[in-house]
N, C-alpha and C positions, 0 to 999 in steps of 0.2 A: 134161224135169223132172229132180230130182236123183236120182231112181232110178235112170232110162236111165244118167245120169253117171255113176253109180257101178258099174251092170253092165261099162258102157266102161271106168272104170277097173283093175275087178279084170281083165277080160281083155288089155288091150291098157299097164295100168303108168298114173303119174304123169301122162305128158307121153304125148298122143296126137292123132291129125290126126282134125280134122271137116268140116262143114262150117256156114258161118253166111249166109244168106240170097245160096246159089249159091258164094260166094267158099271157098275151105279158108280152114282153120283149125287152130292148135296150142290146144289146151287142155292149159294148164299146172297141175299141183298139187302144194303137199307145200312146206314152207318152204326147203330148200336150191334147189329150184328154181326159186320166186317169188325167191327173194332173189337169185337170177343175173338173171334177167329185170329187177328193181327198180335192181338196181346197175349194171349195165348199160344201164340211162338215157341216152339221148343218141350212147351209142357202139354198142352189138349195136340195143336198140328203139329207138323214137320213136314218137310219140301215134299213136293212130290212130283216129279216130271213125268212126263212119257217115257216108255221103255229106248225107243229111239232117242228122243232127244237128250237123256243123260247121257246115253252110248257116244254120240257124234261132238257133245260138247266135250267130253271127257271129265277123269275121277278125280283132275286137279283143279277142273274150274270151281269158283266163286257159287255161280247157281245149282254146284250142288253137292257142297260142302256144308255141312250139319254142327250145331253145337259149338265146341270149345276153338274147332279148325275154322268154322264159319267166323265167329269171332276175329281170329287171327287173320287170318288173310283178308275180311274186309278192313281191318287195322292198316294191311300193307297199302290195300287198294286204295283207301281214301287222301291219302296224299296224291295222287293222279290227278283228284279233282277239286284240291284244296284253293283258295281264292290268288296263292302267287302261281301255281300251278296253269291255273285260267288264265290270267294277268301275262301268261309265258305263251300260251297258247294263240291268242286273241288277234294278234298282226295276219298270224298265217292262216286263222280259219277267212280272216275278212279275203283275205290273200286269194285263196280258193274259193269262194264265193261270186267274188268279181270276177275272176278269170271265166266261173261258168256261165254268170249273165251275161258275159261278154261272149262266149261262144252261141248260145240260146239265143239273144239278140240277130246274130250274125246270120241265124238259119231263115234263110226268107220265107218257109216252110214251118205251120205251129208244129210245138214240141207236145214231147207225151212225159206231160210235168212228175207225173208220180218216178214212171221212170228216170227222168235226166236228174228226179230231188236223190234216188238210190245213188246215181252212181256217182252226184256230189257228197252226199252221205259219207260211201267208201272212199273216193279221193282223200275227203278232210279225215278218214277213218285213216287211211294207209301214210297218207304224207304230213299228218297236222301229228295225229297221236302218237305214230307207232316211228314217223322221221325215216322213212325207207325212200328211198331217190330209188324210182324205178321208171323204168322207158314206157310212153302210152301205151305201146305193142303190149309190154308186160302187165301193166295196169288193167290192158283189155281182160285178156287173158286170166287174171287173177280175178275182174269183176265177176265175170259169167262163170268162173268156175265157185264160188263164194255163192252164187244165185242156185248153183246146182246142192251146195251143202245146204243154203235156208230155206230153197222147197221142198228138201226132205227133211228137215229137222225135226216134223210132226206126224213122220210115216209111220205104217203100221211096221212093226220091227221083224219082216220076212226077209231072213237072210237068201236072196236066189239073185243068180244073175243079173236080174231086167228089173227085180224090184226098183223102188226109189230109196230105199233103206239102203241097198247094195252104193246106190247111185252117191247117198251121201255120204256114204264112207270111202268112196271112192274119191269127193271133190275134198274128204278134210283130209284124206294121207297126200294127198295135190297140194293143198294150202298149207299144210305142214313142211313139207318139201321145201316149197320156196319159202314159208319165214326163216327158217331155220336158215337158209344159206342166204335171209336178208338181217339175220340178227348176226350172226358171222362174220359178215360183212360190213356192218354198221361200224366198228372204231374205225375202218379204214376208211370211209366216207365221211365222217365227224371234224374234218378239218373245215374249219369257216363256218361249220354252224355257229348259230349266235341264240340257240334257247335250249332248255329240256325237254327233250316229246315225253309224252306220258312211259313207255319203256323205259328211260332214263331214271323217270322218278320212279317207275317201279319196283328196279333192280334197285337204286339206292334205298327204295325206303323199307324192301326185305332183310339189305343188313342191318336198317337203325333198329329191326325187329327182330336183330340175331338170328337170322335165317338167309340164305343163300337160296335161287330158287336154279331149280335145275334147268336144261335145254328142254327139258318132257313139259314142265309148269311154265317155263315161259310161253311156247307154242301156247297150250292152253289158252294161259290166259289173252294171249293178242289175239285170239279169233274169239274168243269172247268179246275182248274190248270192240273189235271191229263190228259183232254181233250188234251188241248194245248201242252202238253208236248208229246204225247200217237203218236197221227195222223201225224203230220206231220215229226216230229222225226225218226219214225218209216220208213217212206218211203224215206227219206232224206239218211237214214243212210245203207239202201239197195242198192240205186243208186248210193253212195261212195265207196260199195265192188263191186257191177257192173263195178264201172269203172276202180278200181283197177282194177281187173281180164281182161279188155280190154287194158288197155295202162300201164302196168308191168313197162314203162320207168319211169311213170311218181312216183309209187310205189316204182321204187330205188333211185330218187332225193328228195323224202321225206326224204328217209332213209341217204340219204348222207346229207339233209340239220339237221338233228336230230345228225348225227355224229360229225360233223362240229361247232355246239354250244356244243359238248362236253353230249349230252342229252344221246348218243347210242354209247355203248362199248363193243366191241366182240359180239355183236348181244344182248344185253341187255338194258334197258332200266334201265338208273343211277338214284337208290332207292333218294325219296326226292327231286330232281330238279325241276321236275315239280309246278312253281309258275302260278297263273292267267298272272302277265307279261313275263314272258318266254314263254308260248304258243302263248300269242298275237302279240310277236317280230317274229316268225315264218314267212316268209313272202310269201316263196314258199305255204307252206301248206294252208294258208289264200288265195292265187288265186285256190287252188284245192279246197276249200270249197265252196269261189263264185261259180268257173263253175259248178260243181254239182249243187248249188241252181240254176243258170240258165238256165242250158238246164232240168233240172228235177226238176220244181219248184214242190212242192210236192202241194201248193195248185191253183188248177187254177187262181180263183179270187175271188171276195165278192159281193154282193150285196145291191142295196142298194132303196129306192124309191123316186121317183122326191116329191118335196115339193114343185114346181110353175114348170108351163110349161117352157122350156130354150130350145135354140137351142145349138146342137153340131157337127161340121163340117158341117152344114147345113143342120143336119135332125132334125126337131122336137121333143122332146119327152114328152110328154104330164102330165101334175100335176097327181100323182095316179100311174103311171107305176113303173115298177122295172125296172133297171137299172144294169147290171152286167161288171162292169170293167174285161176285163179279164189279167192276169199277164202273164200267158205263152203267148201267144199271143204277146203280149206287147213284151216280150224277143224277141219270134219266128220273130218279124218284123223289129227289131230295126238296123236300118242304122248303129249306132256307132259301132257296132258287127261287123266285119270282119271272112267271112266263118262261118254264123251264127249256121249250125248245127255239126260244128266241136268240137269236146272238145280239150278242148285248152288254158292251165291255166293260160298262159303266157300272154294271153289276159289283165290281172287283175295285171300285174305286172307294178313295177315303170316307166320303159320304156314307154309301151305298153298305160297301162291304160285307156282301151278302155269305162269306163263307167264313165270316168270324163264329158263325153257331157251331165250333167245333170240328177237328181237324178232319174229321172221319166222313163227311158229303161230300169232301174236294180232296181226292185221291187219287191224280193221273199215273203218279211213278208207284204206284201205292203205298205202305206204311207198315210200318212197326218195325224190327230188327234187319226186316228185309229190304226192307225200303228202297226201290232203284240209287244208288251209288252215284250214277250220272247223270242225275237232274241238274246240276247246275252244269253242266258242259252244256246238253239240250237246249235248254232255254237261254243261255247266251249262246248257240249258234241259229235261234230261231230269230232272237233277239238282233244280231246283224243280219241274217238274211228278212226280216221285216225290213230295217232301214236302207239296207241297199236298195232293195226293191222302190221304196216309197222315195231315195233321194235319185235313185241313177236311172232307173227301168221305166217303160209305158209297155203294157201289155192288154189284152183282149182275147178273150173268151176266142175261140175258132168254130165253136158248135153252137147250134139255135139255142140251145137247152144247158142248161147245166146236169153235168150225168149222174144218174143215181150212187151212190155209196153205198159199198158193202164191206162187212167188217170180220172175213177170216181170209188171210190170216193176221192182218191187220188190218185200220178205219184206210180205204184208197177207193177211189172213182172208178168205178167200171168199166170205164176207157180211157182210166189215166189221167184222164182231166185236159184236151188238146187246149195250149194257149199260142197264140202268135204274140212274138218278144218285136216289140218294133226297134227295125233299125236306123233311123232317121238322119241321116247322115250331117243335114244342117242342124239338126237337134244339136247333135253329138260335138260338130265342131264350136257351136258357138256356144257352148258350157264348157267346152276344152279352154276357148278362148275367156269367158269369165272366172274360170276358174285359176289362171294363173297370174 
């Protein structure tokens, strides 16, 4: 846990040897020393996953492809998340959003937020990104099988029966199966669509790069993209209703800065307004999105393995070893932070601007060549679910206490987080009625 981490830190410094599942380990902290490790991409590190999670991801995904290949395919990848790409996106993620407050609302019973954020996560993953029209049966079905591939992504790699290794090779030749016969199927279902889902742009933008990807690399990469979009998403968008429900103030300066551009009318949210630049001129809302990603980065940090021996803050670490930059950590220490476990948005604001001392303190998607791809999908889909929340929604805490937080295999509440979504039936119609 980050306690142990930090005992280890204060006695043994920044940069210190552990061990991770048998193998050593450097655990790296502190921005001058991630950013050696980061820039140092390709020449001192190189990727380094677990034996399992290379396996289940497979040998044409993006995380873990090396060098000249690495290069190239994130060349193809980054038009997915280019700013007309989003701009294409943006209708249908609101689209799914509202449809699931509208469900969450409806349960007269509180929700278990971490979970119902997962399987909004996948929904905006399977029908915003990837444009598959699939029946809730099959949605079902394809969630919890997806849930059986990401709880073994980080198993010990024992190939037997009952293991959970066996288990998640067994839910990606399942989730393989059916892309395959929903990418198949996609020109035949593409009458009256009205956008590009990311597949679309995929496939076009491997031939602007003279390459064609096969049925093996598409698969790949759509349960990557659903990956990336699924995990971290998921737990990001939990710790934004956590913290909503903790600091209510900061929940009606949203609401007053949404009023104020004219966005929120009699408690309604004005049908159409919503463009990719009008969210991103938001500017209140963009520091309650950083501080969320920084005291609740959803992913610890990455791994990676030395490729020549180097020193760092003057310990050794030896050609052969794995190497783990950590982020939270990196947050959890960083001098430019003022009252570092305060949440405190104001922090991020023009005044203030506490993370101008250099890119390397404030690294939630991390940084350098690798640098998560889909941070800006992230945070405009954090970014509309903040403002639905603060224009459409009233919610409340269900438990005396707010629950502890634990951070493997991502930052998520130890019981999920229970909220009751109210559904107020007079609320609801007399803002139907102001709003038309």
């Amino acid at each position: 846990g980050s306690g142990f981490h930090a005992s280890r830190r204060q006695k043994y410094g920044n940069v210190f040897k552990t061990h991770l599942l048998g193998r050593p380990l450097i655990r790296v902290t502190g921005a001058e020393n991630v950013r050696k490790v980061l820039m140092g991409e390709h020449t001192l590190v190189t990727v380094d996953w677990p034996q399992s999670t290379a396996t289940l991801l497979g040998p044409n995904s993006l995380a873990n492809s090396i060098g000249d290949i690495h290069r190239k395919r994130r060349k193809v990848f980054a038009k997915v998340f280019s700013h007309e790409a989003l701009e294409s996106y943006l209708p249908k993620i609101q689209q799914v959003i509202q449809e699931s407050l509208r469900v969450w609302s409806s349960n007269p019973e509180p929700i278990n937020v971490y979970r119902e954020s997962q399987r909004l996560s996948f929904t905006m993953a399977v029908r915003v990104l990837l444009g598959f029209r699939v029946s809730e049966e099959e949605m079902r079905h394809l969630f919890s099988t997806f849930q059986d591939f990401v709880d073994n992504l980080f198993s010990l790699p024992i190939d037997l029966p009952f293991s959970g290794y066996r288990k998640g090779i067994r839910a990606r030749d399942t989730l393989q199966k059916c892309i395959e016969k929903a990418i198949r199927e996609k020109p035949l279902r593409s009458q009256g669509k009205d956008y590009s889902d990311a597949l679309d742009v995929l496939m076009e933008s491997a031939k602007e790069n003279g390459t064609e990807l096969t049925m093996q690399e598409l698969k790949e990469s759509t349960i990557e993209l659903i990956f990336a979009a699924f995990a971290t998403t998921a737990s990001a968008s939990t710790s934004l209703i956590m913290q909503l429900l903790r600091h209510p103030a900061v929940l009606e300066r949203l609401r007053e800065e949404l009023r104020a551009r004219g966005l929120l009318h009699n408690g309604c949210l004005m049908p159409g307004e919503l463009t990719l630049d009008t969210i991103v001129s938001l500017k209140y809302l963009d520091c309650v999105i950083k501080e969320v990603l920084r005291l609740f980065t959803p992913v610890s940090g990455a791994y990676r393995t030395a490729m020549q021996t180097f020193e760092l803050d003057g310990v050794q670490i030896p050609k052969g070893w794995s190497v783990m930059y950590s982020i939270r950590d990196t947050h959890d220490t960083a001098a430019v932070f003022k009252d570092v476990d305060a949440f405190d948005p104001d922090r991020f604001s023009q005044e203030r601007c506490e993370d101008k001392e250099g890119r390397f303190h404030y690294l939630p998607f991390g940084g350098g060549v690798r640098s998560c791809l889909g941070k800006q999908l992230a945070t405009l889909f954090l970014r509309i679910l903040a403002i639905e929340l603060a224009s459409t929604s009233r919610f409340e805490l269900a438990t005396r206490q707010f629950p502890r937080v634990v951070t493997v295999p991502v930052m998520h509440p130890v019981d999920g987080l229970k909220v009751l979504f109210l559904h107020d039936l007079s609320y609801a119609s007399n803002r139907r009625r102001l709003c038309l």
